[in-house]
matplotlib code that plots the C-alpha trace (Angstrom):
import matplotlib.pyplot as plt

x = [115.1, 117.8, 116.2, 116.0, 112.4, 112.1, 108.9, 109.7, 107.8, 104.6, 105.2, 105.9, 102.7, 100.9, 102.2, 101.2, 97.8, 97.1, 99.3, 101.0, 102.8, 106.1, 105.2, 102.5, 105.3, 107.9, 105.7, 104.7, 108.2, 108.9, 105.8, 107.2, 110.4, 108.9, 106.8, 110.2, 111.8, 108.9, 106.5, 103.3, 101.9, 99.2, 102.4, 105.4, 107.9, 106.9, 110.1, 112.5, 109.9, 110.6, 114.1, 114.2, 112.6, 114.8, 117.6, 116.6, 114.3, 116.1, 113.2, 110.8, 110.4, 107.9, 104.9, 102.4, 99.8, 100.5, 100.6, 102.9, 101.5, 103.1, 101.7, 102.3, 102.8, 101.8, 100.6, 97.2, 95.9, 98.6, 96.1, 96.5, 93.1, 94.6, 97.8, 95.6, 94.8, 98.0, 98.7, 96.0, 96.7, 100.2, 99.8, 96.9, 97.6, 101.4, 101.8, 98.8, 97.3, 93.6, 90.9, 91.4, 89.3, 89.5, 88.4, 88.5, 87.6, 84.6, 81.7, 82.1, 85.4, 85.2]
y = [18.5, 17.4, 17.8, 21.0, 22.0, 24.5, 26.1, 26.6, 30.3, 28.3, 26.0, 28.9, 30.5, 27.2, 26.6, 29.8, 29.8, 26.4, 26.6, 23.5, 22.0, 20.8, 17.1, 17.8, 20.9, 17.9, 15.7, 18.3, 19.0, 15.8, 15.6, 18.8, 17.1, 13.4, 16.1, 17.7, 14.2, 12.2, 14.2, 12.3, 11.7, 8.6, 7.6, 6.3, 3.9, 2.4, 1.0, 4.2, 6.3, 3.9, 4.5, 8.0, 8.0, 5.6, 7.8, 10.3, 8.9, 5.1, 3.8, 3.9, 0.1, -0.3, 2.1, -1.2, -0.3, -0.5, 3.2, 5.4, 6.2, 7.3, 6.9, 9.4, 7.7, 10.9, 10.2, 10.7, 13.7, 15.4, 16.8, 14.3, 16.1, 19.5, 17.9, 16.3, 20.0, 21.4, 18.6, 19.6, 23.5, 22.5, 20.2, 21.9, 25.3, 24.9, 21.2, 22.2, 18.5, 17.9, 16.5, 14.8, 12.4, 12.5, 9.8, 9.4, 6.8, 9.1, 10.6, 14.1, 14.7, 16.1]
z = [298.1, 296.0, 292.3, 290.3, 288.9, 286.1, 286.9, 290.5, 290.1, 289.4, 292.2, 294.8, 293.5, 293.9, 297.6, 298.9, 297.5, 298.9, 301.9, 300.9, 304.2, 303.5, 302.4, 300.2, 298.4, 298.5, 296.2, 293.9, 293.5, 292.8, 290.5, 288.3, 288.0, 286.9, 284.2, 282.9, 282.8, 281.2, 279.2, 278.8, 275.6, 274.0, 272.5, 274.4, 275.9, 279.1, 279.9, 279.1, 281.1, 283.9, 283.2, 283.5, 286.7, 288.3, 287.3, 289.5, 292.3, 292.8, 295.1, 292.0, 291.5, 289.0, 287.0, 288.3, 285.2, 281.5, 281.8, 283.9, 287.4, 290.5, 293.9, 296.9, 300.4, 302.7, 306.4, 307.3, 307.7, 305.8, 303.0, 300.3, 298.8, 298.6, 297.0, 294.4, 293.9, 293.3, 291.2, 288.9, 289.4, 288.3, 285.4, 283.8, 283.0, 283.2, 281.7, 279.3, 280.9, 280.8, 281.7, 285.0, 286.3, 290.7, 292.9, 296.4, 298.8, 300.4, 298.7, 300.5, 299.2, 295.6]

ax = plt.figure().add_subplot(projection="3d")
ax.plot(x, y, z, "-o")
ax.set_aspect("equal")
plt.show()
């Protein structure tokens, strides 16, 4: 990966307590560095977010809600539930982000 992440400490802890495989690490990379370039707050500029984004991942086409949200394409099977949990295990005690709300598509999962 191309992009330099401050908090790459947290992010090594992270991966080896989950066991993150290299796809799901990849994208919680590239989470950390979307969180450095675009803090989140209930007050903000949708389109300079978007901006900032595309300067540094160019196949970012759009946020597709009135609020910025990113989507992971990961194949199946890849553990996109355990990289929902080094998402939160990363924003929320390092980001200081909270609460999170988790759905998934079957009832067994969370």
């Amino acid at each position: 990966m191309n992009h330099e992440v401050a908090g790459s400490r947290h992010i090594n802890a992270i991966s080896a307590r989950l066991g993150l495989r290299a796809p799901q690490r990849e994208s919680l990379e590239i989470l950390a560095r979307i969180a450095e370039l675009v803090p989140l707050s209930k007050q903000y500029d949708l389109d300079a977010l978007l901006f900032a984004v595309r300067a540094e991942f160019s196949s970012v086409d759009e946020f597709e809600r009135d609020f910025p949200s990113l989507c992971f394409a990961l194949a199946t099977g890849v553990g996109k539930t355990r990289l929902m949990g080094a998402f939160i295990s990363y924003l929320q005690p390092g980001q200081g982000y909270s609460p999170f709300l988790c759905i998934g598509s079957q009832p067994d999962y969370i």
